[in-house]
MARZA-638384 format. One record per residue (C-alpha): residue in three letters; x, y, z. Coordinates in steps of 0.5 Angstrom, whole numbers, plus 500, padded with zeros to 3 digits. Layout:
<pts>
gugu,u,v,w
ala,X,Y,Z
...
</pts>
This chain:
<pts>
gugu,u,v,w
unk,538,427,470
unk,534,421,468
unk,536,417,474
unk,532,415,480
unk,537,415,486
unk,533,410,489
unk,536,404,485
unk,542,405,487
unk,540,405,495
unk,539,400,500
unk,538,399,508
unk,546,400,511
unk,546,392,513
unk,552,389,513
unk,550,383,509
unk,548,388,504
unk,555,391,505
unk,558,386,503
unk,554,384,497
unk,557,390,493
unk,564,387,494
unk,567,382,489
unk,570,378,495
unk,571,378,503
unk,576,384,503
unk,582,383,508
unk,582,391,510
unk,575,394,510
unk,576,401,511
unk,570,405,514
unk,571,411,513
unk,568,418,516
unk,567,425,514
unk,569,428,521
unk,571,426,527
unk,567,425,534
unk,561,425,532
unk,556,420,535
unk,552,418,530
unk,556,416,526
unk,562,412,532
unk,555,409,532
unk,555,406,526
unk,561,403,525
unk,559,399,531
unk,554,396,529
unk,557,395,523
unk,563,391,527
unk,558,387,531
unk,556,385,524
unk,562,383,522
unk,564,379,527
unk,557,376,529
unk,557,374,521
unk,563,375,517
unk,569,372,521
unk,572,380,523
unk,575,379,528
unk,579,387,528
unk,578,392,529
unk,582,398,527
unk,582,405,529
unk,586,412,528
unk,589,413,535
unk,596,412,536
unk,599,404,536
unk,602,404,542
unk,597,407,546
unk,592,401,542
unk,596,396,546
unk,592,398,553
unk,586,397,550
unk,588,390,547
unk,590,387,553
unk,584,389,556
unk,578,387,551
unk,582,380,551
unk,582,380,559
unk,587,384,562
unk,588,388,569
unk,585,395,570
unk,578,399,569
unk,575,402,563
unk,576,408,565
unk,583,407,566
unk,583,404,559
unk,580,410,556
unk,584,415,558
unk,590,411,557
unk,589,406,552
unk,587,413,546
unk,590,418,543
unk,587,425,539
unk,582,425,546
unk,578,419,543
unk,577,416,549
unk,572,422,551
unk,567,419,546
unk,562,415,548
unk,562,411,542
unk,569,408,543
unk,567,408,550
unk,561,402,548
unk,566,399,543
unk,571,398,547
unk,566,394,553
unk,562,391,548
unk,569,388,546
unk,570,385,552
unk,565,383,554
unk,565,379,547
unk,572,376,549
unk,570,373,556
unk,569,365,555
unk,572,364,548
unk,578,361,547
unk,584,366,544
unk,583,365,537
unk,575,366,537
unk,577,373,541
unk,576,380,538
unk,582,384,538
unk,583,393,538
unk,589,396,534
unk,591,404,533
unk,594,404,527
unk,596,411,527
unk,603,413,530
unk,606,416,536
unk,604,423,534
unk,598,429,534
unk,598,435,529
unk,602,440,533
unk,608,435,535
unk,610,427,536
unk,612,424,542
unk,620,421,543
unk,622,416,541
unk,625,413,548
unk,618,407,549
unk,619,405,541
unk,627,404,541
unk,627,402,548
unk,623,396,548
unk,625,394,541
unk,632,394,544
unk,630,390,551
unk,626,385,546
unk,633,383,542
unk,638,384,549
unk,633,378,552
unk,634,373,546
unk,640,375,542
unk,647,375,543
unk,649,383,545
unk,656,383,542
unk,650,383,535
unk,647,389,538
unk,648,396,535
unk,648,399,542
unk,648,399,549
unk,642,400,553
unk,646,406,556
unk,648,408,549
unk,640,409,548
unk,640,413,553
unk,645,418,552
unk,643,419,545
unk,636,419,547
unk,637,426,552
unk,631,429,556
unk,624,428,552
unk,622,434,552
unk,627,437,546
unk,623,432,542
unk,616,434,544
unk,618,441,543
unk,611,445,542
unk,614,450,538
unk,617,445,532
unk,611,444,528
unk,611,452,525
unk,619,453,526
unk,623,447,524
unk,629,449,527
unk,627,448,533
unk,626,441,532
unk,632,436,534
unk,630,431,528
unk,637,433,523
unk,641,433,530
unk,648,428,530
unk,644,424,536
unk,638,424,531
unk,642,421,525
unk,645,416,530
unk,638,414,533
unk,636,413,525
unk,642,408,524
unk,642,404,530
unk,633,404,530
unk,634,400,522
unk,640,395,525
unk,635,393,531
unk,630,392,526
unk,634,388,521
unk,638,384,527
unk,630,383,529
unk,629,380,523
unk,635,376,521
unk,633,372,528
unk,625,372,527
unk,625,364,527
unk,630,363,534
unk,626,369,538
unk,618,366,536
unk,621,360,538
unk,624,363,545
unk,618,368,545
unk,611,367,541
unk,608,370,534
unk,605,375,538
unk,612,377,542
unk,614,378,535
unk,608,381,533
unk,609,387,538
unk,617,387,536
unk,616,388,530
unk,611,395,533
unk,615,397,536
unk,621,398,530
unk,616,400,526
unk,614,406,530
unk,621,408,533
unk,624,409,524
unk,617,411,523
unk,618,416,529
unk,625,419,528
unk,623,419,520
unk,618,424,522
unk,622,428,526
unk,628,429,520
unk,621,432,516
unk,620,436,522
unk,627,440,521
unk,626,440,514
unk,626,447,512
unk,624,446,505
unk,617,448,501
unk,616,440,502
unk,616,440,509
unk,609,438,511
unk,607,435,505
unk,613,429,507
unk,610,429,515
unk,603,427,512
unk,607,422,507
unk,611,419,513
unk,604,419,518
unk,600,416,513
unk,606,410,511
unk,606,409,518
unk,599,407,518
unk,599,403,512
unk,605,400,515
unk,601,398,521
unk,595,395,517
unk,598,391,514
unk,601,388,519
unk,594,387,522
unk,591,384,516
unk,597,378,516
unk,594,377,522
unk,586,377,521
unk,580,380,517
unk,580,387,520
unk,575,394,519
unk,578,399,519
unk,576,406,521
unk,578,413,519
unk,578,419,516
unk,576,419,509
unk,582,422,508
unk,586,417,511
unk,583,411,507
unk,582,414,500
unk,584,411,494
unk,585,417,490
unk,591,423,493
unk,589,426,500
unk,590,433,499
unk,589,439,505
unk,589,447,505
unk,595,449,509
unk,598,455,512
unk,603,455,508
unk,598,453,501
unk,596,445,499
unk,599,440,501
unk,599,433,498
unk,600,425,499
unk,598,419,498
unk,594,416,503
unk,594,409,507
unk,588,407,503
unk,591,408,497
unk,599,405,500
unk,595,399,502
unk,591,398,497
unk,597,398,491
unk,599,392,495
unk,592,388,497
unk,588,389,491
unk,581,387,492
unk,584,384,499
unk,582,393,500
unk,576,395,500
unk,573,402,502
unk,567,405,504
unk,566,413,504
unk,561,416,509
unk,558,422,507
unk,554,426,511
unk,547,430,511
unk,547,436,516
unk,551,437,522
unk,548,443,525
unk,553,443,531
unk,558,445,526
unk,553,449,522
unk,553,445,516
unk,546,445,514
unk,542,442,508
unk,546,440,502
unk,545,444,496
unk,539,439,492
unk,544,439,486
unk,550,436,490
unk,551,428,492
unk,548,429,498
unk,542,434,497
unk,540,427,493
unk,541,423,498
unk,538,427,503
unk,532,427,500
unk,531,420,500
unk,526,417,507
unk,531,414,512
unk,536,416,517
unk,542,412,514
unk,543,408,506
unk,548,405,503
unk,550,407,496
unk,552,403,490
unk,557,408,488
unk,558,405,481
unk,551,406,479
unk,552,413,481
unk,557,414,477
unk,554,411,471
unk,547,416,472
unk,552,421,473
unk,557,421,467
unk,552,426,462
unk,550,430,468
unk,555,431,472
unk,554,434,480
unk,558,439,482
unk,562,437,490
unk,559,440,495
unk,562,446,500
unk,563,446,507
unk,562,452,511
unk,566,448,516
unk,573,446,516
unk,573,439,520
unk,568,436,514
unk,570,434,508
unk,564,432,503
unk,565,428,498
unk,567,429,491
unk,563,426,485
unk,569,425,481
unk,572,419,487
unk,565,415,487
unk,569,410,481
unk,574,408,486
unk,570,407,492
unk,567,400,494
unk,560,403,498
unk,557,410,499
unk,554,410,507
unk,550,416,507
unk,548,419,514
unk,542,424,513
unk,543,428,519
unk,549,427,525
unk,547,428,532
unk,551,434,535
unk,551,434,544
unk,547,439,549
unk,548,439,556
unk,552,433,556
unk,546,430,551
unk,547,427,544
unk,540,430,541
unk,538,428,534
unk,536,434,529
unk,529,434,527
unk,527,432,520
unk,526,437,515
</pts>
């Protein structure tokens, strides 16, 4: 290959980011090969402090639950509690533990402090209400949105009573049922209260925007803005547990479509209200179809990248990492013939990769993906480098000992 990979490099700068771009985007998706890792939690906020200090962000969103994220809004623009409180509270998937959205989330407060509301960083979640291995009631979504339209609109337009909502929401425990995910007929999601729910969750949501320009006047564009939250995630929820008692071949498929719509459903509302980064999994953030192995085979679905950007156009703009060595993980030096065994054997811990360059050196010698030894990272694949808007690669991500992030020797 005559190609030198060194042309299509430079410093991870967010000056340098966003010359590979056309325009400012909107949504800038950052995304990440594996989950928890400190290095690359590190990155990203370096990153966001850039972006804010220089570019005018003033989101960032991230993948944990989006009610959940409220916590962490309130309190990074001034409100009551610790920051232990908020971590332990304020995210899901256990993202609370990692030190990297710990120094986020106090860094953003601290940034907050003195500036008037609209110069303020905010925090999204934009995932759903859900793990893998189940999802949660939708009792907080549909109460609250219930509670909003009962202290503005007239009750005789409701759907329900709040007593109604109750009876059919039952005990909590029938929703979060552990055993649902591997055995659909465990699952209430087809139930006639569940088919009930479904129907009065989409006429408070459509009475909610029948009444928008009376309730932001009694309220406030950010009172609607939650509202609107919470329908999306309550038709969002019961959505997945209707797939959750699906018993056809396409059961999991349709819960990573639901999942990932959702998502796509939260940022865009979060771009309508301001310039966000975005970070997630690669997967989550792609243009190309997501795909995964499974139990039960492979199972795909469109991502939120791909969802949002069919609606945003160049407003989206994605960034892949891709990864070096994770030796906690036993990933260990990349193959020299593969993306990153290049990458990796360029001086420097961290670059950022003009990925259309690539994908024009590798048009006559093609390289193939490279293979994972470990199921949580997912490298990246050459044929996706001409729909991705930059390449960050990291050589080598920190693993933990003792309590302790250590950096690997260079090799």
């Amino acid at each position: 290959m005559d190609f030198d990979i060194e042309d299509a490099t430079r410093a991870v700068d967010v000056n340098a980011l966003m010359d590979l771009l056309p325009r400012r985007p909107r949504l800038l998706a950052l995304g990440e090969p594996t989950h928890r890792q400190g290095t690359l939690l590190d990155l990203r906020n370096d990153l966001f402090r850039g972006l804010v200090e220089q570019h005018g962000y003033r989101t960032i969103a991230i993948e944990s639950d989006c009610l959940m994220g409220l916590v962490v809004d309130e309190y990074v623009t001034g409100g009551p509690g610790t920051l232990d409180e908020v971590m332990e509270h304020g995210f899901s998937h256990q993202w609370g533990a990692d030190q990297g959205n710990r120094d986020l989330v106090r860094w953003m407060r601290s940034h907050n402090e003195g500036r008037p509301a609209h110069e303020q960083v905010r925090f999204v979640g934009f995932d759903g209400p859900w793990e893998m291995t189940g999802a949660r009631s939708p009792r907080q979504a549909l109460t609250a949105l219930h509670e909003f339209l009962s202290a503005h609109v007239d009750s005789d337009l409701s759907p329900c009573t709040a007593r109604t909502l109750r009876d059919l929401l039952g005990s909590d425990d029938q929703w979060t049922e552990p055993e649902a995910m591997m055995d659909p007929t465990r699952s209430v999601g087809r139930s006639a209260e569940a088919d009930r729910l479904r129907l009065i969750a989409h006429d408070l949501v459509a009475l909610l925007e029948e009444h928008a320009p009376h309730l932001i006047a009694k309220t406030s564009e950010e009172g609607m803005g939650r509202a609107r939250l919470h329908g999306r995630t309550a038709t969002g929820l019961l959505r997945y547990h209707q797939c959750m008692a699906d018993t056809s071949p396409a059961r999991m498929s349709r819960l990573l479509s639901v999942r990932d719509a959702m998502m796509a459903h939260n940022l865009l509302a979060t771009a309508e209200r301001s310039a966000t980064l975005v970070h997630a999994h690669n997967a989550h953030l792609q243009r190309h179809k997501s795909s995964m192995s499974m139990w039960q085979g492979r199972v795909e679905w469109w991502s939120a990248g791909a969802l949002v950007n069919a609606r945003l156009g160049e407003e989206y703009a994605f960034l892949h990492t891709a990864l070096g060595t994770l030796p906690g993980q036993g990933v260990g030096a990349p193959p020299p013939r593969t993306v990153e065994g290049l990458l990796y054997a360029l001086e420097g811990d961290h670059h950022l990769v003009d990925p259309h360059l690539l994908a024009q050196a590798l048009e006559e010698t093609p390289l193939p993906p490279r293979e994972s030894p470990w199921f949580g990272y997912a490298p990246l694949d050459p044929a996706h480098l001409a729909r991705i808007d930059g390449l960050v690669f990291v050589r080598d991500v920190a693993w933990i000992v003792d309590g302790k992030f250590l950096k690997p020797p260079r090799t």
